[in-house]
C-alpha positions as CSV (number, residue, x, y, z in Angstrom):
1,X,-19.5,63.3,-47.9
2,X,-22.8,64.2,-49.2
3,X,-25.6,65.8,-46.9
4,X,-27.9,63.7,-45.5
5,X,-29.7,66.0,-43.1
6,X,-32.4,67.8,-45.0
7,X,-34.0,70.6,-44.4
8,X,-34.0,73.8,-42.2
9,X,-35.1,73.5,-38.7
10,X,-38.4,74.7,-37.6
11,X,-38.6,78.2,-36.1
12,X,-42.3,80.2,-35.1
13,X,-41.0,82.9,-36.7
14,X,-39.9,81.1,-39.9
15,X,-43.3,80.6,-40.8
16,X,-46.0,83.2,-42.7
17,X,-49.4,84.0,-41.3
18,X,-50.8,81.2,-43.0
19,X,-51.0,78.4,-45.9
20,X,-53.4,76.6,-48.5
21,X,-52.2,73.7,-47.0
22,X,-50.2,72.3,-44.1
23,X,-48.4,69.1,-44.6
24,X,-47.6,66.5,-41.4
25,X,-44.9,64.3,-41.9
26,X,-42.5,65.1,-44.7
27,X,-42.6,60.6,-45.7
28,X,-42.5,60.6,-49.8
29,X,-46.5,60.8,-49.8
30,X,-46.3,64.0,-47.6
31,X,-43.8,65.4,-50.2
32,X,-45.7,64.3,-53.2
33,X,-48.7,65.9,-51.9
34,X,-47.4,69.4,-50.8
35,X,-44.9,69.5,-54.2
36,X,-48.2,68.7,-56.3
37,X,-50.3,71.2,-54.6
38,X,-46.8,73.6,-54.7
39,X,-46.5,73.1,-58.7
40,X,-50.9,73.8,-58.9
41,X,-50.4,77.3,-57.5
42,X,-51.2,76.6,-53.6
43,X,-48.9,78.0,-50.6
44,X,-47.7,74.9,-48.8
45,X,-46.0,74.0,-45.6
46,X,-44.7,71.1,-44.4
47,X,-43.7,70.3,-40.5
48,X,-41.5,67.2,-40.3
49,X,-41.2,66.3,-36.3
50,X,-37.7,64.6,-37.5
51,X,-34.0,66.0,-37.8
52,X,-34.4,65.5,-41.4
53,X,-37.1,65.0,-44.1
54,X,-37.7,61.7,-46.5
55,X,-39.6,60.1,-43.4
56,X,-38.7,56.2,-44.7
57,X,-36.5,57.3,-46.9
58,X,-34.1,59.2,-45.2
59,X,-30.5,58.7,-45.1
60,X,-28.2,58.5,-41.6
61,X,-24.7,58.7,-41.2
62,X,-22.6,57.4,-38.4
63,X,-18.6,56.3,-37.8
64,X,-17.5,57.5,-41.7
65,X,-20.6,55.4,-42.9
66,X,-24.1,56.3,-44.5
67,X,-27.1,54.1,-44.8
68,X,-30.7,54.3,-46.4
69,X,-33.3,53.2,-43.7
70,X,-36.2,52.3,-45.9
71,X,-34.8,52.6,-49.5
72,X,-33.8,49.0,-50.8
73,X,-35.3,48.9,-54.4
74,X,-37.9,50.7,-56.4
75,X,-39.1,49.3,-59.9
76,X,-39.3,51.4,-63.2
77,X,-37.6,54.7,-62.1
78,X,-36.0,54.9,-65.5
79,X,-38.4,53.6,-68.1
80,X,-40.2,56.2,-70.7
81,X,-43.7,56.3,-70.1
82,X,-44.2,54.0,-66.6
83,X,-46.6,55.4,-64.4
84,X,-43.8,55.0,-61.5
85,X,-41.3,57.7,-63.5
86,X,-43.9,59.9,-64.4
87,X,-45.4,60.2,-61.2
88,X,-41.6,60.2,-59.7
89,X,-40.8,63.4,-62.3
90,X,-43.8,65.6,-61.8
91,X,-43.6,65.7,-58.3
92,X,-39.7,65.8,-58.0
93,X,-39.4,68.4,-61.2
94,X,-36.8,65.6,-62.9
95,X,-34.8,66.2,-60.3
96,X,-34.3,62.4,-59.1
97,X,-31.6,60.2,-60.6
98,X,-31.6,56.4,-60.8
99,X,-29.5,53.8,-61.6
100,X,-30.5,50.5,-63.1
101,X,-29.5,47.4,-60.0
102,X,-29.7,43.6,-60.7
103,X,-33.3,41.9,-60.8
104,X,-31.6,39.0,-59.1
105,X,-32.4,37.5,-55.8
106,X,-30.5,34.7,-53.4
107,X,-33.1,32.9,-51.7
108,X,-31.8,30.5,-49.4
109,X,-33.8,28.0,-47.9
110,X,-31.7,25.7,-45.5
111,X,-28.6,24.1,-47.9
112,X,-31.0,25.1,-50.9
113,X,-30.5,28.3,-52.5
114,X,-32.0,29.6,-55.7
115,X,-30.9,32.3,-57.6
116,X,-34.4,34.2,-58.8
117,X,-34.6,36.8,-61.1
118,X,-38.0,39.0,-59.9
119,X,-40.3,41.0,-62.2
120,X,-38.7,40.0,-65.3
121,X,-41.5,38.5,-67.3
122,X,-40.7,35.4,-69.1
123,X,-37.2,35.4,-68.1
124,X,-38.8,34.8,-64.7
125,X,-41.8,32.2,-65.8
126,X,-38.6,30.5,-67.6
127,X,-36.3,30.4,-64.0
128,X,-39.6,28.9,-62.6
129,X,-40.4,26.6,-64.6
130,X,-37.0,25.1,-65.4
131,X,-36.1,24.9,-61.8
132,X,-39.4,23.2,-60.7
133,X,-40.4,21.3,-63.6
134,X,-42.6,19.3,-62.0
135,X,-45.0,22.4,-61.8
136,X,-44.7,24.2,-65.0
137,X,-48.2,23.4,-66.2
138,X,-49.4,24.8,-62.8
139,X,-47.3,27.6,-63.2
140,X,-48.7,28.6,-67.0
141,X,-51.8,28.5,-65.0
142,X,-51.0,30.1,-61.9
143,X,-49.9,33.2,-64.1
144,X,-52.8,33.8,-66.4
145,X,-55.1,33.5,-63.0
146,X,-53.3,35.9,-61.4
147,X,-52.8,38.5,-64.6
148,X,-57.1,38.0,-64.7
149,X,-57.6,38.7,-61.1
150,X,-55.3,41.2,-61.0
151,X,-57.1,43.3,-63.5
152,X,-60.4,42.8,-61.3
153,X,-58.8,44.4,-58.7
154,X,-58.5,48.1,-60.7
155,X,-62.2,49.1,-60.4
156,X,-62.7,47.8,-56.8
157,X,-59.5,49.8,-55.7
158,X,-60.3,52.5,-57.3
159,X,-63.8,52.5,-56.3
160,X,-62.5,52.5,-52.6
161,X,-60.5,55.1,-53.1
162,X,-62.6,57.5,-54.6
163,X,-65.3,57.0,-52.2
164,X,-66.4,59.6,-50.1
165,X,-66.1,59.3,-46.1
166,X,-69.2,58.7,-43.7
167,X,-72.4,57.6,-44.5
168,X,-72.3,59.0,-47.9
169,X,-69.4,56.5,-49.0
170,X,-70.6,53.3,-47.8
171,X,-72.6,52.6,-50.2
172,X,-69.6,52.9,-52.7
173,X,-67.3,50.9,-49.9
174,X,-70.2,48.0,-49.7
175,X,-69.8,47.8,-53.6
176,X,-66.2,47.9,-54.0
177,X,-66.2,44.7,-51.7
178,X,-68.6,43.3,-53.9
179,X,-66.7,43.6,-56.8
180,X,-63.3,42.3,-55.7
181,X,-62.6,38.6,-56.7
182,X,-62.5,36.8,-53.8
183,X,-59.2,35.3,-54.8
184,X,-57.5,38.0,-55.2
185,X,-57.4,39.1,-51.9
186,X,-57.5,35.3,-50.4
187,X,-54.2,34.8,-48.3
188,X,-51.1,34.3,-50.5
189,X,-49.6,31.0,-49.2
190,X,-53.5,29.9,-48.9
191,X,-54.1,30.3,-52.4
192,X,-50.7,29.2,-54.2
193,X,-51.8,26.4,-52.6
194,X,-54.5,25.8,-54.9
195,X,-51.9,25.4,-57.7
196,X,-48.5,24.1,-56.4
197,X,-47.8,21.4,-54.2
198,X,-44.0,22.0,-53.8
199,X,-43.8,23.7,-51.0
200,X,-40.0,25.5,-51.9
201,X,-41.8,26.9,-55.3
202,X,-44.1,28.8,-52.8
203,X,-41.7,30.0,-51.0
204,X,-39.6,31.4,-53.9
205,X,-43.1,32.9,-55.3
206,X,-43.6,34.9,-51.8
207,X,-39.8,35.7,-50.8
208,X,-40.5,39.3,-50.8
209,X,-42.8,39.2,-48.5
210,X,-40.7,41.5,-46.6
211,X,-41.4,44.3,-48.8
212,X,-44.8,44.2,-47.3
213,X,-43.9,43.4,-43.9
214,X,-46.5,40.9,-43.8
215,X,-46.6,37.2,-43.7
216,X,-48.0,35.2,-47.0
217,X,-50.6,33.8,-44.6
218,X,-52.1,37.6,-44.3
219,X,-50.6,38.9,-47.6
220,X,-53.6,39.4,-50.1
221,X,-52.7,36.9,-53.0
222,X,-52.6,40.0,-55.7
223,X,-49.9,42.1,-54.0
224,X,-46.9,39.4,-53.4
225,X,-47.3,37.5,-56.0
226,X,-47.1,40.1,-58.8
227,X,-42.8,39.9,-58.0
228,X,-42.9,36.7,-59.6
229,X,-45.1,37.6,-62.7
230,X,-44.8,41.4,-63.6
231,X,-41.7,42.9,-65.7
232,X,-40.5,46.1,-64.2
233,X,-36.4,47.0,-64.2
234,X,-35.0,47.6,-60.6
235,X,-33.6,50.5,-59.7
236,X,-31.6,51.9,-56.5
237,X,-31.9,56.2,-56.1
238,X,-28.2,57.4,-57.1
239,X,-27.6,59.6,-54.1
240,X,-29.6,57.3,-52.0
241,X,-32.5,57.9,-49.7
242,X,-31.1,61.9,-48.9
243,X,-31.6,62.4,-52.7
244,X,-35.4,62.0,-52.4
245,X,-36.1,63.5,-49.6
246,X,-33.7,66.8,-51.3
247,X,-35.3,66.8,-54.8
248,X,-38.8,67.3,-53.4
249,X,-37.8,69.2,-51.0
250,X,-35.8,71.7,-53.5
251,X,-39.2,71.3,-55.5
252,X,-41.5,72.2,-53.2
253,X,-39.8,75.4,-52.7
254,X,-39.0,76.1,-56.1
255,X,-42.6,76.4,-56.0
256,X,-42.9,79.0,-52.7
257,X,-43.5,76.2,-50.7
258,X,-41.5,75.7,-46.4
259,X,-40.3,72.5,-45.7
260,X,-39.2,72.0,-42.1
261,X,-37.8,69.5,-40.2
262,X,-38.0,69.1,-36.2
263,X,-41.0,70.4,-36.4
264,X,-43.6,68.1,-34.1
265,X,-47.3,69.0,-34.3
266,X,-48.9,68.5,-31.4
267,X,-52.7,68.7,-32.0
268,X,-54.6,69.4,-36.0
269,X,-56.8,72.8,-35.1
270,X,-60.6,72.3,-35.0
271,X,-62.8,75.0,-35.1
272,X,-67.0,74.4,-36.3
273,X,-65.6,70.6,-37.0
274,X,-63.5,71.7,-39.3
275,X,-59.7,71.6,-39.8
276,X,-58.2,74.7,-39.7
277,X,-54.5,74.5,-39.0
278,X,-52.0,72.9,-36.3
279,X,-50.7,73.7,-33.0
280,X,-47.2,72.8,-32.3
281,X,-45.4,71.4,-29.7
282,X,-43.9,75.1,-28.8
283,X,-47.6,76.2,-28.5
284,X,-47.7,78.5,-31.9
285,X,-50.3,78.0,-34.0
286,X,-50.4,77.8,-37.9
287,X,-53.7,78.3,-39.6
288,X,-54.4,76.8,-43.4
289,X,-57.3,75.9,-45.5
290,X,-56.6,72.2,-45.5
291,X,-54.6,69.9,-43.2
292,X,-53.0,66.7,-44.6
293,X,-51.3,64.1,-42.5
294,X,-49.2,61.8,-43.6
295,X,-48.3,60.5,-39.7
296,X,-50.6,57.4,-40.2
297,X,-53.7,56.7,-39.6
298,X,-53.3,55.9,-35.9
299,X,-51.2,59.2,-35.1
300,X,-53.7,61.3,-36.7
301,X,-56.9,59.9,-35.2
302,X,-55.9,59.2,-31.8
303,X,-53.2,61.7,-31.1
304,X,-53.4,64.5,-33.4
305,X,-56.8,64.7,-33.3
306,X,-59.1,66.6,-30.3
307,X,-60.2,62.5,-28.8
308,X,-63.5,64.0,-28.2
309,X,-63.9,64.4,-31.9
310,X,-61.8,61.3,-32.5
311,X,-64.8,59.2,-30.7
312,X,-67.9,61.1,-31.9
313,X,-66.6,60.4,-35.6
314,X,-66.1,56.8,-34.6
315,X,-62.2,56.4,-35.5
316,X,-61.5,55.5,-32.0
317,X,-63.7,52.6,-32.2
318,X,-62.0,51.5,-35.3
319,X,-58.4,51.9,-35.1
320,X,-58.0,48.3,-33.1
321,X,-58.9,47.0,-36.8
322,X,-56.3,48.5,-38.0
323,X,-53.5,46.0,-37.5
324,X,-49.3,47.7,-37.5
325,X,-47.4,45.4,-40.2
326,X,-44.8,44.0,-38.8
327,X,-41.7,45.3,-36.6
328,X,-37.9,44.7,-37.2
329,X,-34.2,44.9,-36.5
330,X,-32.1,46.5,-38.7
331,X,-28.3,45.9,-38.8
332,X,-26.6,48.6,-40.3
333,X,-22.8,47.4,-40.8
334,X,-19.7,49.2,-42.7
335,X,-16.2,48.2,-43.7
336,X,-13.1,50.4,-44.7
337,X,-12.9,48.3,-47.9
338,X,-13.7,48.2,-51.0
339,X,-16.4,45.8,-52.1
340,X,-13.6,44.5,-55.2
341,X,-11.3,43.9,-52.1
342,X,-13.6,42.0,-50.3
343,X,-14.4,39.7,-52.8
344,X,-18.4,40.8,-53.0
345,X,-20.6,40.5,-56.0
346,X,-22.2,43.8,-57.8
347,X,-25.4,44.2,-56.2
348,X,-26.1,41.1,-54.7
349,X,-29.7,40.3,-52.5
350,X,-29.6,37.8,-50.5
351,X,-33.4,36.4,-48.8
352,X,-32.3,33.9,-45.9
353,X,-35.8,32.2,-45.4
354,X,-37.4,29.4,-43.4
355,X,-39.6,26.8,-45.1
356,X,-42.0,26.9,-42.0
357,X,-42.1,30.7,-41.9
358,X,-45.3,30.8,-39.7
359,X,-43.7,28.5,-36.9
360,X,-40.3,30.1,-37.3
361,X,-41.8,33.4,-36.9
362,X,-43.6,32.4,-34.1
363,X,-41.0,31.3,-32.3
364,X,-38.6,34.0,-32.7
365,X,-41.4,36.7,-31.5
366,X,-41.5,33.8,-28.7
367,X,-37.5,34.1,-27.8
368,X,-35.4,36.4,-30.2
369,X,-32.1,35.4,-28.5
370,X,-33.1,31.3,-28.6
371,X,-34.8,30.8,-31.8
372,X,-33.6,30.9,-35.3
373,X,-34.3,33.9,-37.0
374,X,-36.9,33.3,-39.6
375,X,-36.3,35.6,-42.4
376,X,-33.6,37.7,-43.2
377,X,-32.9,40.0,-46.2
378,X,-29.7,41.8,-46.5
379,X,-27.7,43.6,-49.2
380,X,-24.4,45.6,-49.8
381,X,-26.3,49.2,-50.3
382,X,-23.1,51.2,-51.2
383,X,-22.7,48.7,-54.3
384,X,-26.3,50.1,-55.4
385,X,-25.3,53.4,-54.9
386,X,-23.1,55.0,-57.6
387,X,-22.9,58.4,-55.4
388,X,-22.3,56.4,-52.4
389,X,-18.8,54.9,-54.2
390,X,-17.4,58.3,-55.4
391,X,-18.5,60.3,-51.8
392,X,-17.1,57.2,-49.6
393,X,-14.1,55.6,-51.9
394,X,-12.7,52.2,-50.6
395,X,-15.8,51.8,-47.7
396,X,-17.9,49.3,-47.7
397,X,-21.8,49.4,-46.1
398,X,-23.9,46.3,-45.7
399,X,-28.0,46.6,-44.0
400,X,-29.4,43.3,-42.8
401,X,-33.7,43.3,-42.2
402,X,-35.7,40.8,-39.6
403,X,-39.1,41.1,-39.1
404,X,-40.2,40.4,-35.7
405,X,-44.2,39.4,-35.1
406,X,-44.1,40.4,-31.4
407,X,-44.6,44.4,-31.3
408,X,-44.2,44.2,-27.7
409,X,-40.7,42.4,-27.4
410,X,-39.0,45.5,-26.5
411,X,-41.7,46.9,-23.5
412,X,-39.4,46.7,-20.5
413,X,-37.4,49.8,-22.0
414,X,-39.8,51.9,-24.0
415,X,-40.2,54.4,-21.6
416,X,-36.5,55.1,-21.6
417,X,-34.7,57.7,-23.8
418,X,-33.4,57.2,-27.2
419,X,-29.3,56.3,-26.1
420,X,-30.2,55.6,-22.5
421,X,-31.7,52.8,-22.3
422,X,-29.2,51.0,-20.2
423,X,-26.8,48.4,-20.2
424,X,-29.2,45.3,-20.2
425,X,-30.8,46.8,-23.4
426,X,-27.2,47.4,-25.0
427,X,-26.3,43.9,-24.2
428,X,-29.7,42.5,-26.0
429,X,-28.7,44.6,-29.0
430,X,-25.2,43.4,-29.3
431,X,-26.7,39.5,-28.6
432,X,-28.7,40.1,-31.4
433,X,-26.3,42.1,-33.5
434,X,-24.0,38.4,-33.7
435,X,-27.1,36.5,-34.4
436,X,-27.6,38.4,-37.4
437,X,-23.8,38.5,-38.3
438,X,-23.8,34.8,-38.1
439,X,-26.4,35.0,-41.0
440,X,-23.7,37.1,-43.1
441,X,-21.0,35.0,-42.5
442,X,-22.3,32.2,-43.7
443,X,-23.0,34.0,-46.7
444,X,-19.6,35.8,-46.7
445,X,-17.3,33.7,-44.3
446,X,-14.3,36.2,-45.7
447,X,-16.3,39.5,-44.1
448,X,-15.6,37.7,-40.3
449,X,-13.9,40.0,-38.2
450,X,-13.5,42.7,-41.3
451,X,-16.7,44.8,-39.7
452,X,-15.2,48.2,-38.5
453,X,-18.8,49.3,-37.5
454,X,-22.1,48.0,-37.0
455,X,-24.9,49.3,-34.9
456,X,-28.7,47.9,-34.2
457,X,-31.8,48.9,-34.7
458,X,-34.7,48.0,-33.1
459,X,-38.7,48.7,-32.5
460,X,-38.1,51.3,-30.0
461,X,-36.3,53.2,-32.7
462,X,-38.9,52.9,-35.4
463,X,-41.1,54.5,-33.0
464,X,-38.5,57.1,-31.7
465,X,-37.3,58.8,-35.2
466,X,-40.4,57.2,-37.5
467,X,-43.0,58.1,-34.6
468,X,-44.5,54.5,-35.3
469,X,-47.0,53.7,-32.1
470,X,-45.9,49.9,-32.2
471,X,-42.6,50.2,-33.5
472,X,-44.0,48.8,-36.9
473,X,-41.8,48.8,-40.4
474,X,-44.1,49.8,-42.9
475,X,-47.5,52.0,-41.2
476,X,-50.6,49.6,-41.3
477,X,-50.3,46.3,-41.9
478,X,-51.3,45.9,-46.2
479,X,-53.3,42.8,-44.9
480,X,-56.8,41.0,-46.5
481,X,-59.1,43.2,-44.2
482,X,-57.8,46.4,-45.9
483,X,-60.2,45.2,-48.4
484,X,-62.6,44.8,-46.0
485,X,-63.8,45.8,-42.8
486,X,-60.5,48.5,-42.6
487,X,-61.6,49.6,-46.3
488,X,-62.5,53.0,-44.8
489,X,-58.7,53.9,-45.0
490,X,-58.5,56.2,-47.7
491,X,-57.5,60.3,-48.8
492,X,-60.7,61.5,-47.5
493,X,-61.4,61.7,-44.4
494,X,-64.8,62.4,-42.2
495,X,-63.2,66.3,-40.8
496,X,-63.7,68.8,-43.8
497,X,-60.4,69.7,-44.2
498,X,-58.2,67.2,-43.1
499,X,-56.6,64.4,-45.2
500,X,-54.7,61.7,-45.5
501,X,-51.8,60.2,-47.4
502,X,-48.7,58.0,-47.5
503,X,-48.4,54.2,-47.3
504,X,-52.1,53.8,-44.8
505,X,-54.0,55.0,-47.8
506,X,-53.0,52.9,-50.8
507,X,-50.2,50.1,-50.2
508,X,-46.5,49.7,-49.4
509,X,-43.7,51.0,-50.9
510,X,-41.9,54.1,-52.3
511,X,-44.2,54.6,-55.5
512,X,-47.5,53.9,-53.9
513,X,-47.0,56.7,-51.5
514,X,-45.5,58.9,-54.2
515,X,-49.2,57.6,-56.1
516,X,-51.2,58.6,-52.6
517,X,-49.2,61.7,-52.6
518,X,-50.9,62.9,-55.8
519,X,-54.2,61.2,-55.0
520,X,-54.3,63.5,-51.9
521,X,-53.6,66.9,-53.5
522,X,-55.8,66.0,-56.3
523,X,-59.2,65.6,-53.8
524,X,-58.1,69.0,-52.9
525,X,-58.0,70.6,-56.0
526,X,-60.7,71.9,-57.6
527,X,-62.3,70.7,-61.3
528,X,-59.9,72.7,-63.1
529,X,-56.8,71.9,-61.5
530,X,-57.7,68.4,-61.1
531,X,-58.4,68.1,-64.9
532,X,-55.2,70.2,-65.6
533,X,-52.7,67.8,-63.1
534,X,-54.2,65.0,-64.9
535,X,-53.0,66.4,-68.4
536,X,-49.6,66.4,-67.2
537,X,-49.8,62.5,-66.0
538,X,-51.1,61.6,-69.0
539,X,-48.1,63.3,-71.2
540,X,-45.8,61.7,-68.5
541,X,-47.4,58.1,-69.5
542,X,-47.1,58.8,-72.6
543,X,-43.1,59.3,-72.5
544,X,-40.7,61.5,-74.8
């Protein structure tokens, strides 16, 4: 079986005197950042607190099995000239492989299911307005709206991004709100609204919600709904998760850069208010010019931070307003079969929704064991995976998603150890664990009792390997007040020095934090470097 713990393990004496820049938190934008500032000539380092690097999009292994944790589907990997693949081949060197998956999703709704082909242009408008033809003039107009207002957001965005921290960048924050259209960041399910009356149409339109971990009530109307309008080609990483996390890590040191993992920082060096290196949990220190985390925004303000310095900057006042996106369980399931065996189709996606999602979700963050869970996505990864198939012939994997809206269902064992939790805990997990299976064999009644393996994952995991405070799925939550009153989260922050990047600073998802990655190293850079990294983006977009 391939390897799917990356990295070598931290050691003091590993390290030299000192860096350009030290990375925390080895996520893709961590790795994106130190390979960029790697390829521009800068000594890097970076300290990964977990047994392996990728942060969410590592791969585990466990009972003959191996499983991607945050990997389900990029978009564009594999087409000359998208921004995703030439972002994805500067900063991994070419070294990451893709392979092309289906564009279709099952979205079941009750005894309704629809079989909805995402991001595939007019093939999609077509699926739409065939199957709720009632709505296809709505539709026509629902797309050209959203095209418009999705192009209004590009200055705003970048406006917000750009701007500088404090005082200084208010004025440039204050504008970028200005400029946004108001619609665009009105909530999803609020807006379609405006168009649609049929409320199963909505749904289909903001299935995928759970890429965002965020309900369509809170999910700014741009970000969900460009699933059901864009064109991009799906792909899954052949090698899975572990291949990301070991292209940019072979990168970065191709480049003279260390990557280590269990490697937990315990405080970002302050010296004159600026950031000058990291102390780690073993008490060594590591001195740089520039410190980047890419632990979240929480993490680095109130932890890693001195909270002195944390509270005469005024991040401690605002972190409450920056609200976790959801939390989740994870079922991770295999099967000593093939996939042809068990009578599976190639690649198949299958969205197992609620029409009330806002009462259903309420309810199961109410009573997880009694109520019906709202939303489940799940999928058969090692049919994705072409790697996957010749490392682990005749096995079969399956990874089933629900997003929980109570962070704190889990408090009465958070204190306790990761595997010693107890029995009552272990009995909550396997409850769950059938409630979810339930879910899969209705889907797949011939899978019942064919499971060799399965195993649970809750909040208190999240926040054990992923060091998320609340257990959340995806960092902070990517709701409307990121355009607003939490607009302040962006590369630069108030410390000389210190930065961030990853999913807080631009959005969701593999390629945005491979996007923030770049954005990061690039405030570091100076004019010439800057100028020169953006000459090789631009060939990139431009294709072969």
């Amino acid at each position: 079986p391939p390897k799917v713990r990356i990295g070598d393990r931290y050691r003091p004496g590993r390290l030299k005197p000192r860096y350009d820049s030290i990375i925390i938190g080895s996520g893709p934008g961590g790795l994106a950042a130190a390979s960029t500032l790697a390829k521009m000539g800068q000594s890097v380092l970076v300290l990964e607190q977990h047994y392996t690097i990728g942060g969410g999009a590592h791969t585990y292994a466990r009972a003959g099995f191996a499983w991607d944790i945050g990997i389900h589907f990029s978009n564009d990997m594999m087409t000359p000239g998208s921004p995703a693949k030439a972002v994805a081949d500067f900063v991994g060197g070419g070294r990451m492989q893709w392979a092309e998956m289906s564009n279709e999703f099952v979205y079941r709704i009750g005894q309704t299911t629809y079989r909805l082909p995402i991001l595939c242009g007019e093939q999609t408008h077509n699926w739409f307005k065939a199957t709720f033809p009632d709505e296809a003039e709505n539709f026509d107009r629902f797309v050209a709206d959203y095209k418009r207002l999705a192009r209004g957001m590009g200055l705003p965005m970048a406006l917000q991004q750009l701007a500088p921290p404090g005082t200084i960048g208010a004025p440039v924050r204050r504008l970028a709100r200005r400029l946004i259209p108001q619609d665009a960041v009105r909530p999803a399910a609020e807006q379609l609204r405006t168009y649609f009356k049929d409320e199963n149409l909505i749904a289909c339109i903001t299935s995928l919600w759970i890429a965002f971990g965020v309900p369509p009530r809170d999910l700014p109307f741009f970000s969900v709904c460009g699933l059901s309008v864009g064109k991009n080609q799906l792909n899954y990483p052949d090698g899975g998760g572990a291949m990301i996390g070991q292209s940019l890590k072979d990168e970065i040191e191709a480049h003279g850069g260390d990557v280590y993992a269990y490697a937990k920082v315990e405080k970002i060096l302050i010296e004159r208010g600026r950031a000058v290196g990291v102390r780690m949990v073993d008490g060594s220190e590591v001195r740089s010019n520039s410190v980047i985390s890419n632990a979240g925004a929480r993490n680095t303000f109130a932890d890693l931070l001195p909270k002195s310095l944390g509270q005469k900057l005024g991040y401690v006042d605002r972190l409450p307003k920056v609200r976790a996106s959801m939390a989740h369980l994870n079922l991770f399931g295999g099967i000593n079969a093939s996939a042809e065996d068990l009578g599976l189709p190639d690649g198949e996606h299958i969205v197992d929704g609620s029409l009330d999602l806002d009462a259903a979700l309420q309810d199961f963050g109410k009573d997880m064991e009694g109520a019906v869970i709202p939303n489940v996505f799940f999928a058969f990864p090692s049919m994705k995976d072409p790697s996957f198939r010749r490392a682990y012939p005749n096995k079969t994997t399956v990874s089933m998603i629900a997003f929980i809206e109570n962070h704190r269902g889990f408090d009465d064992w958070k204190d306790g150890a990761w595997g010693q939790r107890g029995a009552e805990y272990q009995a909550l997990k396997d409850r769950l664990s059938g409630k979810l299976l339930d879910v899969l064999y209705t889907s797949y009644p011939q899978l019942r009792g064919r499971l060799d393996f399965h195993e649970l994952s809750t909040p208190l995991s999240t926040r054990h390997f992923l060091n998320a405070p609340d257990g959340e799925a995806l960092g902070a939550a990517f709701k409307i007040d990121r355009f607003g009153v939490a607009n302040w989260l962006n590369r630069k922050t108030k410390v000389p020095g210190l930065y961030l990047t990853g999913q807080d600073t631009l959005a969701m998802g593999f390629t945005p934090s491979l996007i923030s990655g770049v954005l990061t190293a690039a405030a570091i850079l100076n004019w010439r470097d800057k100028y020169k990294l953006f000459r090789i983006l631009k060939a990139g977009l431009q294709g072969p």
